[in-house]
MOPAC internal coordinates of N, CA, C and O (Angstrom, degrees):
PM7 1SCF
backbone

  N    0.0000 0     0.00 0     0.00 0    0    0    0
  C    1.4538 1     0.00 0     0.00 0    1    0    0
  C    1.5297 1   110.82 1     0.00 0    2    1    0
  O    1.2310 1   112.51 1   140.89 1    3    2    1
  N    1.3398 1   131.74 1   -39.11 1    3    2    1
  C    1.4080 1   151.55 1   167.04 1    5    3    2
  C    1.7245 1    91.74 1   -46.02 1    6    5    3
  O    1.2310 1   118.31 1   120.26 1    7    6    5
  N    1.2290 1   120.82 1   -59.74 1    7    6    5
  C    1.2312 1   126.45 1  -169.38 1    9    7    6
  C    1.8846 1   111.78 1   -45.77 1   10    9    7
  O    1.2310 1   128.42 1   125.75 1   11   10    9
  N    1.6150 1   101.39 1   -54.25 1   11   10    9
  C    1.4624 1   114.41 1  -170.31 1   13   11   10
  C    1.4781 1   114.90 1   -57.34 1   14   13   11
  O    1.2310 1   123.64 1   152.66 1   15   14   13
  N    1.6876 1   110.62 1   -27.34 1   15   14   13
  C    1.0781 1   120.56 1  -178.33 1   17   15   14
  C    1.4845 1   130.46 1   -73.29 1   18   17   15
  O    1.2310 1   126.67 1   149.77 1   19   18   17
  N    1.5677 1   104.77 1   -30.23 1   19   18   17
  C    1.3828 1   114.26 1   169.07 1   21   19   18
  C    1.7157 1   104.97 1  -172.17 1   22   21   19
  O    1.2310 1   123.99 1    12.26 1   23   22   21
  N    1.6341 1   109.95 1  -167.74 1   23   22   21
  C    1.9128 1   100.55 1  -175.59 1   25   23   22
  C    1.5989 1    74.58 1   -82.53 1   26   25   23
  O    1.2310 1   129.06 1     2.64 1   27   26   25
  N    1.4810 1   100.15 1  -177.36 1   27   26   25
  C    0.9570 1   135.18 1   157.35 1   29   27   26
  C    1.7426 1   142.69 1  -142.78 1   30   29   27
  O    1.2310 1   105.62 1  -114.98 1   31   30   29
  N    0.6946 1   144.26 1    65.02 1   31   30   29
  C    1.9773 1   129.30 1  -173.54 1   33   31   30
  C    1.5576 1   110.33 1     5.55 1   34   33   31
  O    1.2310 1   125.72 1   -16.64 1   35   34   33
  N    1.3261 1   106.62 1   163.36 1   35   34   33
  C    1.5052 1   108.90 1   164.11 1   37   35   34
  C    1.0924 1   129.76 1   -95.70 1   38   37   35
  O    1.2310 1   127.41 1   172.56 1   39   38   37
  N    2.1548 1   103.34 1    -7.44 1   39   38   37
  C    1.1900 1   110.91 1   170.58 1   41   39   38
  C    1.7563 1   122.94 1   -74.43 1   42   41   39
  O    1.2310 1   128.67 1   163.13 1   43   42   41
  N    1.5443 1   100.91 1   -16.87 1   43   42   41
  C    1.3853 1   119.61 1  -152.85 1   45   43   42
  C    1.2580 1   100.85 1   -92.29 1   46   45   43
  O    1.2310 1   117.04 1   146.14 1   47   46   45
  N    1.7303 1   123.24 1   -33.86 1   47   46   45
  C    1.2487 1   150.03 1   157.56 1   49   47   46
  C    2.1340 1   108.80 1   -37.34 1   50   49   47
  O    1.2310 1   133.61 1   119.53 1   51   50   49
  N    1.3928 1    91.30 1   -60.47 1   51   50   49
  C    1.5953 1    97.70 1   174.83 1   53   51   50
  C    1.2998 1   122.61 1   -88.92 1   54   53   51
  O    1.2310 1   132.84 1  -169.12 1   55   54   53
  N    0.7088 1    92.79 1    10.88 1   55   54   53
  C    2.0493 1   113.08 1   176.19 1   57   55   54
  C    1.8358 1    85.11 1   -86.87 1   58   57   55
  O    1.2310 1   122.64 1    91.62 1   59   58   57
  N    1.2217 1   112.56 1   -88.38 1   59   58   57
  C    1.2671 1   137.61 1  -176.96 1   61   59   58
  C    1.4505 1   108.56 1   -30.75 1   62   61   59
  O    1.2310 1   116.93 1    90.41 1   63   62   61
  N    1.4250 1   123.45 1   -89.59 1   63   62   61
  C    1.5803 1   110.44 1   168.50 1   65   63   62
  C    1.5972 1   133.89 1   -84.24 1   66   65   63
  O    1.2310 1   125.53 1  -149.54 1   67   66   65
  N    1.8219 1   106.98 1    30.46 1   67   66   65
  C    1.2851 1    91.60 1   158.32 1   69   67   66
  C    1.3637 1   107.48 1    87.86 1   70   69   67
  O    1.2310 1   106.87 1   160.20 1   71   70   69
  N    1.1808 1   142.04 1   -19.80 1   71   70   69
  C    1.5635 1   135.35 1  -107.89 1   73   71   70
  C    1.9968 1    89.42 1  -147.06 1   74   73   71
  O    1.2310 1   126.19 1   -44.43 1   75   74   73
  N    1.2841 1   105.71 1   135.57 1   75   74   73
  C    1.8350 1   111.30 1  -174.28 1   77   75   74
  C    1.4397 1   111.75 1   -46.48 1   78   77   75
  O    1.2310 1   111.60 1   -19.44 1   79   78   77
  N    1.1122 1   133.44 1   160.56 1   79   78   77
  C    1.5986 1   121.49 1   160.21 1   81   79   78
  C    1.7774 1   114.42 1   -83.39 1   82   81   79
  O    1.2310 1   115.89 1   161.61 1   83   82   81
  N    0.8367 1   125.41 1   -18.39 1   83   82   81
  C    1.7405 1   125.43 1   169.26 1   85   83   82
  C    2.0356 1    97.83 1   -52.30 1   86   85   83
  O    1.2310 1   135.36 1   115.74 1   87   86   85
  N    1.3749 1    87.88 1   -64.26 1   87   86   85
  C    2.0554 1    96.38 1  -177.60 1   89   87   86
  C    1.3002 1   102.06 1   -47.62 1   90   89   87
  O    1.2310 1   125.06 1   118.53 1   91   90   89
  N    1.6868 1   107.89 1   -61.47 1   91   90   89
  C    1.5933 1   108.40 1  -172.49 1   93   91   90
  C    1.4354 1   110.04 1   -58.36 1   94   93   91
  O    1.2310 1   111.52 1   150.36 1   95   94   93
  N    1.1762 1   133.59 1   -29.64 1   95   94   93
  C    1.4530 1   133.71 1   170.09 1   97   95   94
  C    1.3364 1   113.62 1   -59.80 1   98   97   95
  O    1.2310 1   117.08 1   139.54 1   99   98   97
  N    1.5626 1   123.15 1   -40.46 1   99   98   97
  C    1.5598 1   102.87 1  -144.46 1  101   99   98
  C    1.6353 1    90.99 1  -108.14 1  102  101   99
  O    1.2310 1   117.13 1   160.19 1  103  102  101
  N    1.8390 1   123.06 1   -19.81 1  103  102  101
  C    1.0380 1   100.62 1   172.14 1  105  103  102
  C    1.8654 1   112.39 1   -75.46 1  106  105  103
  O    1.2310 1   121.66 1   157.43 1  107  106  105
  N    1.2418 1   114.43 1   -22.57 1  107  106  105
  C    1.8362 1   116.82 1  -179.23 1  109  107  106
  C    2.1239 1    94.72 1   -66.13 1  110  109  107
  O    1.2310 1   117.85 1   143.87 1  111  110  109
  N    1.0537 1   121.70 1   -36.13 1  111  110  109
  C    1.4252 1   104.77 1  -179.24 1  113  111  110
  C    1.7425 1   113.90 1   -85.21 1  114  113  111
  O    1.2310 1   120.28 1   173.51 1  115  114  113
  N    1.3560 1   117.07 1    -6.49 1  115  114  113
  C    1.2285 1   131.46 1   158.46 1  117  115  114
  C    1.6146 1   130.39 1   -62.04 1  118  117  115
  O    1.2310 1   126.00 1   149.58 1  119  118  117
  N    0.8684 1   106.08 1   -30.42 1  119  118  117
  C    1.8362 1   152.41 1  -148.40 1  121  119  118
  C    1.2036 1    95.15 1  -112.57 1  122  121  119
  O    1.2310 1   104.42 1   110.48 1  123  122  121
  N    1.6780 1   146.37 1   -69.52 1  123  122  121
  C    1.3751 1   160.74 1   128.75 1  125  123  122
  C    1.7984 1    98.25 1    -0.73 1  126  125  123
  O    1.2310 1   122.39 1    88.33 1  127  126  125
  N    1.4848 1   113.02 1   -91.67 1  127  126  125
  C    1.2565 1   113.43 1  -168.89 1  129  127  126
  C    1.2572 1   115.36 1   -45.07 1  130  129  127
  O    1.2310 1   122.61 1   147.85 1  131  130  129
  N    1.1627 1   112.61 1   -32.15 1  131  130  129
  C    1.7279 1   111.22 1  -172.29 1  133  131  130
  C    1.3996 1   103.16 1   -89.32 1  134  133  131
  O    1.2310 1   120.26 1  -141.92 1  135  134  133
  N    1.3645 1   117.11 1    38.08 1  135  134  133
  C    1.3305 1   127.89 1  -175.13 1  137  135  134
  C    1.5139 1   133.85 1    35.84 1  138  137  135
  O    1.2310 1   117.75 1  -154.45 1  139  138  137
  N    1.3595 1   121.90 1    25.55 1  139  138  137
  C    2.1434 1   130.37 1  -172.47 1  141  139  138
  C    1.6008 1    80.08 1   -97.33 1  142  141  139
  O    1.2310 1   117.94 1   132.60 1  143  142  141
  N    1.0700 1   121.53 1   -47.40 1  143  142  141
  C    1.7576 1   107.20 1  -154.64 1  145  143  142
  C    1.8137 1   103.54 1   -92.95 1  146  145  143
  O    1.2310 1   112.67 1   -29.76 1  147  146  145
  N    1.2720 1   131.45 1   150.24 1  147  146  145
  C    1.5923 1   134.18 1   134.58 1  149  147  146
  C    1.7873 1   103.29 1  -105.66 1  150  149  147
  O    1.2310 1   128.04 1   -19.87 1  151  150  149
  N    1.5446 1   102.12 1   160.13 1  151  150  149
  C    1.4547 1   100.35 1  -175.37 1  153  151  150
  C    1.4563 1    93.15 1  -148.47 1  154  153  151
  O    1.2310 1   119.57 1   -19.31 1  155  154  153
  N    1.1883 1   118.42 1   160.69 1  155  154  153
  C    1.6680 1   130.68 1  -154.26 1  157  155  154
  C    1.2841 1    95.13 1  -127.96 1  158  157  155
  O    1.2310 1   102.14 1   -13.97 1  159  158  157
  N    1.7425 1   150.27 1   166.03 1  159  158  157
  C    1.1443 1   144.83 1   121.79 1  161  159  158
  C    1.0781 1   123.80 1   -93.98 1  162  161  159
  O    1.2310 1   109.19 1   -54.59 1  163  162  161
  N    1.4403 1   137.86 1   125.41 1  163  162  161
  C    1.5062 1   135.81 1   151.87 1  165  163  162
  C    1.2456 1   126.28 1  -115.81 1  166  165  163
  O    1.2310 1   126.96 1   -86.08 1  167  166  165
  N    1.7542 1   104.22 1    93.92 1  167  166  165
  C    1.6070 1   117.49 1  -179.97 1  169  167  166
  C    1.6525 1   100.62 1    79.79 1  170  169  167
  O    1.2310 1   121.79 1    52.26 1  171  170  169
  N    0.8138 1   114.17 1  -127.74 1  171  170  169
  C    1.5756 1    94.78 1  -173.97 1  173  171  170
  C    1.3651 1   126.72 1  -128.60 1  174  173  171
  O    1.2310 1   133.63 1  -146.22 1  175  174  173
  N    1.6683 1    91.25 1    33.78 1  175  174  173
  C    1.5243 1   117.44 1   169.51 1  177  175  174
  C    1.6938 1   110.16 1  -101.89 1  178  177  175
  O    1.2310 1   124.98 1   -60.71 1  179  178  177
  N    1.1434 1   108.04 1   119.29 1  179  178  177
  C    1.7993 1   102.21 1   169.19 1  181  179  178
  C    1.3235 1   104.46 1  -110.70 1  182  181  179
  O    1.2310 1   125.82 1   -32.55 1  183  182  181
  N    1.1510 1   106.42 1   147.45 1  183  182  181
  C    1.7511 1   144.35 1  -173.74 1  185  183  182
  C    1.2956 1   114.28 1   -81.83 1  186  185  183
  O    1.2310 1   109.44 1   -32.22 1  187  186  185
  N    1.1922 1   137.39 1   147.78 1  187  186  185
  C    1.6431 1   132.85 1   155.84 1  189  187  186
  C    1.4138 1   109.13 1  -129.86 1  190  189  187
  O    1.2310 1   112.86 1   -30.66 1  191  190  189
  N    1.5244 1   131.09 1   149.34 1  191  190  189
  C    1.0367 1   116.84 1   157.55 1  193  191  190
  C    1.5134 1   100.58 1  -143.58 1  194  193  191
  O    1.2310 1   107.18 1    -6.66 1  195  194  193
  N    1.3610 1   141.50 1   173.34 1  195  194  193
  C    1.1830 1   138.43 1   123.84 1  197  195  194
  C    1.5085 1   140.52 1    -1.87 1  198  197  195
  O    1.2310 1   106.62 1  -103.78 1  199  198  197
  N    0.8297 1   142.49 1    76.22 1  199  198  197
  C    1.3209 1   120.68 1  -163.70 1  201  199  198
  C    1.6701 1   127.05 1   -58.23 1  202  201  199
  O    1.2310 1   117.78 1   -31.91 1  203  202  201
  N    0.7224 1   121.83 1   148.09 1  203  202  201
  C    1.5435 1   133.74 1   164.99 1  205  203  202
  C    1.2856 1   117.60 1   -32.22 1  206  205  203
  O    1.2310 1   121.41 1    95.21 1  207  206  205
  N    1.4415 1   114.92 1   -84.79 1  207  206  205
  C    1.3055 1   132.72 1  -163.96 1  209  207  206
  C    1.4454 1   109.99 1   -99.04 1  210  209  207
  O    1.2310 1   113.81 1  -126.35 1  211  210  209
  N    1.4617 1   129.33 1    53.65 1  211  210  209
  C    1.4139 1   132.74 1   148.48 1  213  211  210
  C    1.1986 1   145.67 1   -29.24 1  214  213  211
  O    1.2310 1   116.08 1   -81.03 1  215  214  213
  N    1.4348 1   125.05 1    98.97 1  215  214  213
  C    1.1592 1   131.55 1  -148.52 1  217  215  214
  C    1.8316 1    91.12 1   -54.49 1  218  217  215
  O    1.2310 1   119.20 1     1.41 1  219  218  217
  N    1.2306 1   119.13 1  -178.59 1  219  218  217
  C    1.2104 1   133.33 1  -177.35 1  221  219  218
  C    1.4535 1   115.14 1   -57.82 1  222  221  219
  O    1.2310 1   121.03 1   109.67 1  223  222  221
  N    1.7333 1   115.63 1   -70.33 1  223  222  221
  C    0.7836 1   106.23 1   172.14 1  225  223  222
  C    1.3977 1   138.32 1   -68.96 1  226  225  223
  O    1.2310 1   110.61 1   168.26 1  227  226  225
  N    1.6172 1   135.26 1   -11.74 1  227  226  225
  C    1.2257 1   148.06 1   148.65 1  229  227  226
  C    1.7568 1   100.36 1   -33.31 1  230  229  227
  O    1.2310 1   129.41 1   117.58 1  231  230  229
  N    1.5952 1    99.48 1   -62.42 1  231  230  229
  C    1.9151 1    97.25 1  -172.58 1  233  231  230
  C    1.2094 1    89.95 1   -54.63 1  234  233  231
  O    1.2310 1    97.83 1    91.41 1  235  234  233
  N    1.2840 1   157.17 1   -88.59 1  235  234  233
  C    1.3886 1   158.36 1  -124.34 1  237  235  234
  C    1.7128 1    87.45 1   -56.10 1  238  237  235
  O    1.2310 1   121.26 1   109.55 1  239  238  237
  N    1.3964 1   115.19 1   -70.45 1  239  238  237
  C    1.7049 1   124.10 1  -149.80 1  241  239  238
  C    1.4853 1    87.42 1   -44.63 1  242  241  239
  O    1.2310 1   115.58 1   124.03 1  243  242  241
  N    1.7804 1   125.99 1   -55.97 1  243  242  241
  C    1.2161 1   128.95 1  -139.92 1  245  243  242
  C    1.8334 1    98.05 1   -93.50 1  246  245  243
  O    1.2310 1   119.29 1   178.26 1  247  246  245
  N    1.1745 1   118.96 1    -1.74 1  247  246  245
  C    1.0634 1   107.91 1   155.92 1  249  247  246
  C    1.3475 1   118.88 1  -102.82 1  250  249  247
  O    1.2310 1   107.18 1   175.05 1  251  250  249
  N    0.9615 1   141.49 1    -4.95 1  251  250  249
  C    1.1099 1   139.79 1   177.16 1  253  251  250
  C    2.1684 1   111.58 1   -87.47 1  254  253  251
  O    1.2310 1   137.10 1   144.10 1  255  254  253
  N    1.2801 1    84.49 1   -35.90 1  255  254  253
  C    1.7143 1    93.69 1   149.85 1  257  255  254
  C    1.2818 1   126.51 1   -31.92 1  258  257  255
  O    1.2310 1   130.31 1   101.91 1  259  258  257
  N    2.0727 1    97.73 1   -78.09 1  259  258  257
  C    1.3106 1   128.63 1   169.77 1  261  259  258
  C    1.8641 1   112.21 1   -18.90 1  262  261  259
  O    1.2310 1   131.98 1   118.85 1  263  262  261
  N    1.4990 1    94.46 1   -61.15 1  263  262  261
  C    1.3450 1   108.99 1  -164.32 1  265  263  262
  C    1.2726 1   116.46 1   -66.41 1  266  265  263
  O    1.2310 1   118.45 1   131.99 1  267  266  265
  N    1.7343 1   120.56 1   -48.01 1  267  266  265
  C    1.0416 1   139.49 1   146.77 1  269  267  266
  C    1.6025 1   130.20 1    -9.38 1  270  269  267
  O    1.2310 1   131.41 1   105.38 1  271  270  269
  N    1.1544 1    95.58 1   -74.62 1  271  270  269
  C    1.7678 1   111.06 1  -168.14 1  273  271  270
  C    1.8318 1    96.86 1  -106.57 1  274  273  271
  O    1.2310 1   122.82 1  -156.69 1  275  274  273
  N    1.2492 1   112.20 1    23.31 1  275  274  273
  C    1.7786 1   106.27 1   161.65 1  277  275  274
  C    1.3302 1   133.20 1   -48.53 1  278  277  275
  O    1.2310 1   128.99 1   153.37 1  279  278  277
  N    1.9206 1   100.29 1   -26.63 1  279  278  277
  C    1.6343 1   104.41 1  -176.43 1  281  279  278
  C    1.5176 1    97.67 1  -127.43 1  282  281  279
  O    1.2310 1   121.51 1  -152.40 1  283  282  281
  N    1.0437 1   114.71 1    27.60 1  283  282  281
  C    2.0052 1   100.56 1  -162.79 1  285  283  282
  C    1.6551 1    99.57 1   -91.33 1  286  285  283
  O    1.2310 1   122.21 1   -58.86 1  287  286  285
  N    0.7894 1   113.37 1   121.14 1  287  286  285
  C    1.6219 1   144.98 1  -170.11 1  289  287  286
  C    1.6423 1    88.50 1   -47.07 1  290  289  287
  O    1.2310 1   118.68 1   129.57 1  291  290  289
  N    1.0972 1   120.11 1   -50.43 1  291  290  289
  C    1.8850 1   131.17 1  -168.04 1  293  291  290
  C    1.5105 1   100.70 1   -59.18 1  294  293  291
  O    1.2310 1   117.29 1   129.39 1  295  294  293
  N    1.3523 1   122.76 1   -50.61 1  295  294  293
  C    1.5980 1   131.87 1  -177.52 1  297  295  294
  C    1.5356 1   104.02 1   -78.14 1  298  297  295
  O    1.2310 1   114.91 1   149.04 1  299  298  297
  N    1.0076 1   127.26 1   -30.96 1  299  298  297
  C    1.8117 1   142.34 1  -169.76 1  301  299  298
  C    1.7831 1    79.11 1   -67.70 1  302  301  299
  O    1.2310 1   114.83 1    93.59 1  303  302  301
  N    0.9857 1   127.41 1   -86.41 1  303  302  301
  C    1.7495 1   145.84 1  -179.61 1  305  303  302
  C    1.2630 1   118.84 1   -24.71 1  306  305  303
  O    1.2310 1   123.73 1   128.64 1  307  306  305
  N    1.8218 1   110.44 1   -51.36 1  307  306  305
  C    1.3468 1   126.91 1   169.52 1  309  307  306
  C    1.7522 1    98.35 1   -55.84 1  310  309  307
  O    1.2310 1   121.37 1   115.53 1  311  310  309
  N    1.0726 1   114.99 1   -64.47 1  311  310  309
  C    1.5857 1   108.54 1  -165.08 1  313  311  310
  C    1.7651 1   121.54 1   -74.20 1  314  313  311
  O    1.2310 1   132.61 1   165.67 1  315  314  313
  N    1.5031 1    93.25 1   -14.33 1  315  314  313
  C    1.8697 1    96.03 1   144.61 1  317  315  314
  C    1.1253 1   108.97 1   -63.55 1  318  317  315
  O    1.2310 1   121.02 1    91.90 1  319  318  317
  N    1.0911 1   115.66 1   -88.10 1  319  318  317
  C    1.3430 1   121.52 1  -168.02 1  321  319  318
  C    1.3189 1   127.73 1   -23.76 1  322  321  319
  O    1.2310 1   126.77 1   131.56 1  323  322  321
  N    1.6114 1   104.57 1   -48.44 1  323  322  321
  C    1.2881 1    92.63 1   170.40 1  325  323  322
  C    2.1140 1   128.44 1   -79.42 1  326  325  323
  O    1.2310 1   129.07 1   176.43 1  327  326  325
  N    1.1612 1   100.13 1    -3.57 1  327  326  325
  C    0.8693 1   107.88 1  -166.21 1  329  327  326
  C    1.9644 1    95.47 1   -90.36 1  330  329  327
  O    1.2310 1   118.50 1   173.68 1  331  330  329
  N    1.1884 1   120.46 1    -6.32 1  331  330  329
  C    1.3300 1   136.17 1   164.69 1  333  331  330
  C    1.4610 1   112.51 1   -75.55 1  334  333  331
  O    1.2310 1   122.57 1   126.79 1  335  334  333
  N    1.6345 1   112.68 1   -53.21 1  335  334  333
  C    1.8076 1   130.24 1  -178.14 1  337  335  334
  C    1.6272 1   101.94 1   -60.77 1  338  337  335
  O    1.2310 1   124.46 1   150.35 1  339  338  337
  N    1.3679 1   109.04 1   -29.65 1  339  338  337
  C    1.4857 1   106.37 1  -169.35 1  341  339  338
  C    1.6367 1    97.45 1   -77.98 1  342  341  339
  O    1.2310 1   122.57 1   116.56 1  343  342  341
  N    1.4439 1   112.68 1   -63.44 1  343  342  341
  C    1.6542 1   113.62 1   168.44 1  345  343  342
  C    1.7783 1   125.19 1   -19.80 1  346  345  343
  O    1.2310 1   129.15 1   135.05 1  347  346  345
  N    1.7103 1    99.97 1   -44.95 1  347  346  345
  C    1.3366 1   104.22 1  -150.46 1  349  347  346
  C    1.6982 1    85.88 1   -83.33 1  350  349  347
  O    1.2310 1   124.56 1   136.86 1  351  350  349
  N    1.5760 1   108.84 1   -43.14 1  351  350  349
  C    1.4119 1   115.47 1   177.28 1  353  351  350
  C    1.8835 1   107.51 1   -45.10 1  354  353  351
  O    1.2310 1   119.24 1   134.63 1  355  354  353
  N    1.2283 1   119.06 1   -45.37 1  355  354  353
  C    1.4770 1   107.84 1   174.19 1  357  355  354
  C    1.0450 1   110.87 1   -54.41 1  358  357  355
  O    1.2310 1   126.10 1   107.75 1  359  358  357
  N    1.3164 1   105.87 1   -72.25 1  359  358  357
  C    1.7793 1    89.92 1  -166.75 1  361  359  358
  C    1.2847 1   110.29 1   -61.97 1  362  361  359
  O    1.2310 1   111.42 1   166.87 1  363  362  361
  N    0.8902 1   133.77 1   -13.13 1  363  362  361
  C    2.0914 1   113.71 1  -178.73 1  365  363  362
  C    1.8778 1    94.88 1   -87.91 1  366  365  363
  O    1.2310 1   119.13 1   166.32 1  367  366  365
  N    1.2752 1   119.27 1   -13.68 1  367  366  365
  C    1.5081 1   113.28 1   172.41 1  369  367  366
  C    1.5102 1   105.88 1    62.72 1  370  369  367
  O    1.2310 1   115.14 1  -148.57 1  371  370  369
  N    1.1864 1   126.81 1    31.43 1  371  370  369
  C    1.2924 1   138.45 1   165.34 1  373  371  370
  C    1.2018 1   133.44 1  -155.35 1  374  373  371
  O    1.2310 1   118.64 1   -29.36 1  375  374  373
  N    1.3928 1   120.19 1   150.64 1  375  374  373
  C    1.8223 1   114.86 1  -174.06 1  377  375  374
  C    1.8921 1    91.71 1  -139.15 1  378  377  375
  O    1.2310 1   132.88 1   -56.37 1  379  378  377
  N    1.5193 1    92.71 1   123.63 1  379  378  377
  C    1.4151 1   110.05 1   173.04 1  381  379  378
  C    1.5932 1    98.22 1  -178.69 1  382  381  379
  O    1.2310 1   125.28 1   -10.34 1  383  382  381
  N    1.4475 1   107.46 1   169.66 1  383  382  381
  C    1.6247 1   105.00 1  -175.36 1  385  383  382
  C    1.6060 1   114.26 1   -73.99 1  386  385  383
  O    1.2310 1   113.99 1  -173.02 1  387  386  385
  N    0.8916 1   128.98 1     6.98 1  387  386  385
  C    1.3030 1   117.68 1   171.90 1  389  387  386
  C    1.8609 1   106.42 1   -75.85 1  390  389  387
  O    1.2310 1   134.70 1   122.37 1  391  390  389
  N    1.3082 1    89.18 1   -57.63 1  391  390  389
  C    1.7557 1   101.74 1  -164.23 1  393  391  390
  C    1.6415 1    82.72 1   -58.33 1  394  393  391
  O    1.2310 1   106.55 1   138.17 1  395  394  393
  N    1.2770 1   142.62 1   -41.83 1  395  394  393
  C    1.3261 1   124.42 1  -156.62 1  397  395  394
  C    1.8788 1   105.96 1   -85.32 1  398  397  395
  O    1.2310 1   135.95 1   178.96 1  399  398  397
  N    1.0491 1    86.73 1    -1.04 1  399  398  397
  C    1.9090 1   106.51 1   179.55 1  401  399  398
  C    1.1168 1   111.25 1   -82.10 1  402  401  399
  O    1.2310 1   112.55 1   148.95 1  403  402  401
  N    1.4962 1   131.66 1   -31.05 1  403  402  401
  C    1.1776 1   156.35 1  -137.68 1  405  403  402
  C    2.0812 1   106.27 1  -120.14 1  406  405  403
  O    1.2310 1   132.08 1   128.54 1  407  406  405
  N    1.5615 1    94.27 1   -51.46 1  407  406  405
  C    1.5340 1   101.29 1   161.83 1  409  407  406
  C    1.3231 1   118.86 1   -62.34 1  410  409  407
  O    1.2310 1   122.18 1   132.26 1  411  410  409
  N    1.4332 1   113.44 1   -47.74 1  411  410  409
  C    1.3966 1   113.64 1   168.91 1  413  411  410
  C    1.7379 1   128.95 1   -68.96 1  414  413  411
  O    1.2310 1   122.26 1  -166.67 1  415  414  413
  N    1.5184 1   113.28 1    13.33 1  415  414  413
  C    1.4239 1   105.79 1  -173.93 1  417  415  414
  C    1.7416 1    72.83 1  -124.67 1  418  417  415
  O    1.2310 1   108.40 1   148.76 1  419  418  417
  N    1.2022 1   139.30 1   -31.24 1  419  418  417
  C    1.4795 1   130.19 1   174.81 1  421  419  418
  C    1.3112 1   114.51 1   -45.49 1  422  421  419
  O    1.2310 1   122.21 1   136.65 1  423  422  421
  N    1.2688 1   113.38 1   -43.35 1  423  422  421
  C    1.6801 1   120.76 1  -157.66 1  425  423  422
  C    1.5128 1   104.20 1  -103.98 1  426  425  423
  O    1.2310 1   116.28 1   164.53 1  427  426  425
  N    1.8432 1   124.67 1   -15.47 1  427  426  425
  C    1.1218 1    78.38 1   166.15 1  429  427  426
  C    1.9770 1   105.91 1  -107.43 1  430  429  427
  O    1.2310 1   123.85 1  -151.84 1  431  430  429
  N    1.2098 1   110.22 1    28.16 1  431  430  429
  C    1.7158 1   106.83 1   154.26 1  433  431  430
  C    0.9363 1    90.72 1   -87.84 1  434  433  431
  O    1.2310 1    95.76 1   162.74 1  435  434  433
  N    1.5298 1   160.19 1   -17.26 1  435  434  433
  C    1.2702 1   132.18 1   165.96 1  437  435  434
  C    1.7320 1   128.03 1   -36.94 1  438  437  435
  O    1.2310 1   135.34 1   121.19 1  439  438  437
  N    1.5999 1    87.92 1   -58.81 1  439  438  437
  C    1.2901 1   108.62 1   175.58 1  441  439  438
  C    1.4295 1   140.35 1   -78.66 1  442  441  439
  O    1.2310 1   128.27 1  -173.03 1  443  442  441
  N    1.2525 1   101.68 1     6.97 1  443  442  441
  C    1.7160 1   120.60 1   176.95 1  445  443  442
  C    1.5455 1    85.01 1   -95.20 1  446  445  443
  O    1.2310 1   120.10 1   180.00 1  447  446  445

């Protein structure tokens, strides 16, 4: 759902849910094949987004998602969050896995 909303990194992705980049990789190239995602590389950051032109049934699956997870507290959190990773990403003025290494050791001393 993070995806539909805009591209994203894969670092920015594991910033956001916490979650390894191997997992975050293999379900986003999973996601890709089954045709919802295209993904871009720049340097040795790759991109994901949504795609555009969704075959039919993709629109159906991903709206029915949409509809689904409209109030779910878990996606509500994800899109804080990221909307925190993007913040932290300004001020450090960089996107690579360190800085997203760094968001993720922030947030969870947050939560202790």
């Amino acid at each position: 759902m993070l995806l539909e909303k805009r591209e994203l990194c894969v670092c920015q992705i594991m910033g956001v849910l916490n979650m390894s980049q191997p997992l975050i990789s293999r379900n986003l190239s999973l996601l890709a094949k089954a045709g919802f995602l295209s993904g871009r590389r720049d340097g040795k950051l790759m991109f994901y987004k949504v795609k555009r032109n969704l075959n039919k049934e993709n629109m159906l699956v991903l709206s029915i998602l949409k509809e689904l997870l409209k109030d779910d507290r878990v996606l509500i959190k994800d899109f804080k969050s990221l909307k925190e990773c993007e913040e932290f990403q300004k001020r450090t003025g960089k996107c690579d896995m360190e800085t997203f290494k760094a968001f993720m050791k922030q947030n969870k001393e947050k939560e202790k």
